[in-house]
Steps between C-alpha positions, in 0.01 A plus 500: 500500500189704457554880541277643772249779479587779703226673649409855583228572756328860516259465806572329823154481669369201579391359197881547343613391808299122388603552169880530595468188755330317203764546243782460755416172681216277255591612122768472288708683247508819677571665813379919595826629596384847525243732618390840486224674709409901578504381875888449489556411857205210492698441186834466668331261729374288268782483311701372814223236550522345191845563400468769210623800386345827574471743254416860566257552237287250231630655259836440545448180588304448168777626356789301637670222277482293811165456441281291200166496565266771761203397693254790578331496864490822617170727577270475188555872422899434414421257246534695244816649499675152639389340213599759277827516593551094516366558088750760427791293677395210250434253760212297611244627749254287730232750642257422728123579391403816409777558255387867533199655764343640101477343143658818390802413729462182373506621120810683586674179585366301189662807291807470650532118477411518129766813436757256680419274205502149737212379788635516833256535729261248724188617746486304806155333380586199719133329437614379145781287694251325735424148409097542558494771269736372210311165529162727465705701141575122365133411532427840373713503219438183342137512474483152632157636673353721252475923506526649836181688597541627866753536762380605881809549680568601901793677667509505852742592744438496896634845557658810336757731532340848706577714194274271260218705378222503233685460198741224665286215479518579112831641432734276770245183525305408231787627260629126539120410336537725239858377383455162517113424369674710148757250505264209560275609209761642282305809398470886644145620656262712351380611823545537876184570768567488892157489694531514868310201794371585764808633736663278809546693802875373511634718249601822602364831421590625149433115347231376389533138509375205378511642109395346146732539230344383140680519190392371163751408231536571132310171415240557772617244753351678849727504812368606870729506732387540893798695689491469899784598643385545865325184520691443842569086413714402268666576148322321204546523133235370333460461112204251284499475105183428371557388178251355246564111584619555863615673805861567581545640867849591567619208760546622925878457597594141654484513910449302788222393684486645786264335823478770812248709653230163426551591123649294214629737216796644273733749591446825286757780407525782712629762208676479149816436618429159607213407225724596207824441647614192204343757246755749575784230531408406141441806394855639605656190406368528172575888492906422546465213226384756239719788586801265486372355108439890391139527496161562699283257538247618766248785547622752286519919509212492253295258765578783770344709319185333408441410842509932586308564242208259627581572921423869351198436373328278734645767744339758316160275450515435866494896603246570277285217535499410119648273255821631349622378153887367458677684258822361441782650287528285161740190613860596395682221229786513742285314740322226284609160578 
């Protein structure tokens, strides 16, 4: 009988609480059995929903033999020294994007994995488990349709949350973009520029919203990317290749036609968790595969990095109004593939 991967939650807000439900009732191989969070009555409570065991503290629950493998869901802040501790106790670590709020916290987590002398983290970059996208990186990747030239992109969500500000739209939004057009392309950028349209009157005072991200890569493929998070509609993820020969666009989610109101149309996502819900099945199920054969085979601590280091400068780029250069530490051995 196949042994079971017991899982360690650090994090029960609602997006662990999804994850936990997820693992629990559609995958297979492993079950969370445990959680950990620094509210530790809404911890308690959670616990008793679900059936786990309440631990006072991460890091004893890190620590615990009862426990194989930690996911990482708490407050973006705590990252850091979740992960950290996960790498010290030798075991594997799922952690939601960022891996760290800064590169350098980022870099801190890379030296740690490589002193432990084995990969075991994964970033929650659930976009490279959604079936538009990896249909978009097989195109990509085969050159079946020449060089890629351009990519024009669009993230837009109906509605944020009330502490969203300037820099969110970069550093919680387009952050996705950033990740996942590297991964399409397989190569780093050379440089990031935010430039800002003219602003809705839905977003809220402190944001400036729609915004224009454009990075250009190493090889000089140019990427815009048009956030509007306040568009007050819908949530749509839009992505188009052009390549030399033809143009990918990344395919719209399969719905139903819908006839009301004296319209005939498709039913569109209201928010993430519905328009990438099989992406994160996959990418969980995929996630307990791999930590039960030994390795990692998904975003790595080296692509958390990478993505701070270029959500810093188009941050940067994007308060100053300029275009900021990517400067990337040189690409450790320990993370070629």
């Amino acid at each position: 009988m196949e042994q079971q991967l017991n899982i360690g939650l650090v994090g029960t807000g609602a997006i662990g609480r999804t994850h936990i439900e997820r693992i629990n009732t559609k995958l297979s191989g492993a079950k969370v059995i445990a959680c950990a969070d620094r509210n530790a009555d809404f911890c308690k409570s959670v616990a008793e929903k679900y059936g786990l065991k309440a631990y006072e503290t991460g890091e004893e629950m890190i620590a615990s033999p009862e426990v194989d493998a930690i996911i990482v869901t708490t407050l973006d802040p705590f990252h850091e020294e979740y992960v950290l501790a996960a790498v010290e106790a030798g075991k594997y670590v799922f952690c939601e994007k960022p891996l760290a709020p800064t590169a350098d916290a980022c870099k801190r987590i890379v030296e740690a994995e490589m002193a432990a002398g084995k990969q075991l983290v994964q970033v929650g970059f659930m976009r490279r488990y959604d079936p538009g996208y990896r249909q978009l990186k097989e195109a990509i990747s085969t050159r079946k349709y020449g060089e890629p030239l351009l990519l024009h992109c669009a993230h837009r969500n109906p509605s944020v949350p009330p502490e969203w500000d300037n820099s969110s739209a970069v550093e919680n939004s387009m952050v996705h973009e950033i990740d996942v057009l590297r991964w399409l392309l397989g190569e780093d950028y050379a440089s990031a520029e935010v430039r800002y349209g003219k602003a809705t009157s839905k977003a809220r005072e402190g944001l400036h919203d729609p915004q224009i991200m454009i990075l250009t890569t190493k090889s000089g493929v140019r990427i815009d990317v048009e956030s509007f998070v306040c568009n007050g509609q819908c949530y749509d993820i839009r992505c188009e290749v052009v390549c030399e020969d033809a143009i990918l666009n990344l395919p719209k989610p399969a719905t139903i036609e819908v006839l009301a109101n004296t319209v005939r149309g498709n039913a569109v996502d209201a928010d993430w968790s519905t328009r990438f819900t099989e992406a994160y099945n996959v990418e969980f199920q995929e996630w307990i595969n791999a930590c039960k054969a030994g390795r990692v085979d998904g975003p790595s601590a080296w692509d958390g990095y990478a993505c701070q280091v270029a959500a810093a400068a188009a941050s940067k780029a994007r308060d100053t109004q300029t275009i900021q250069p990517v400067v990337y530490d040189e690409k450790p051995a320990f993370y070629q593939k």
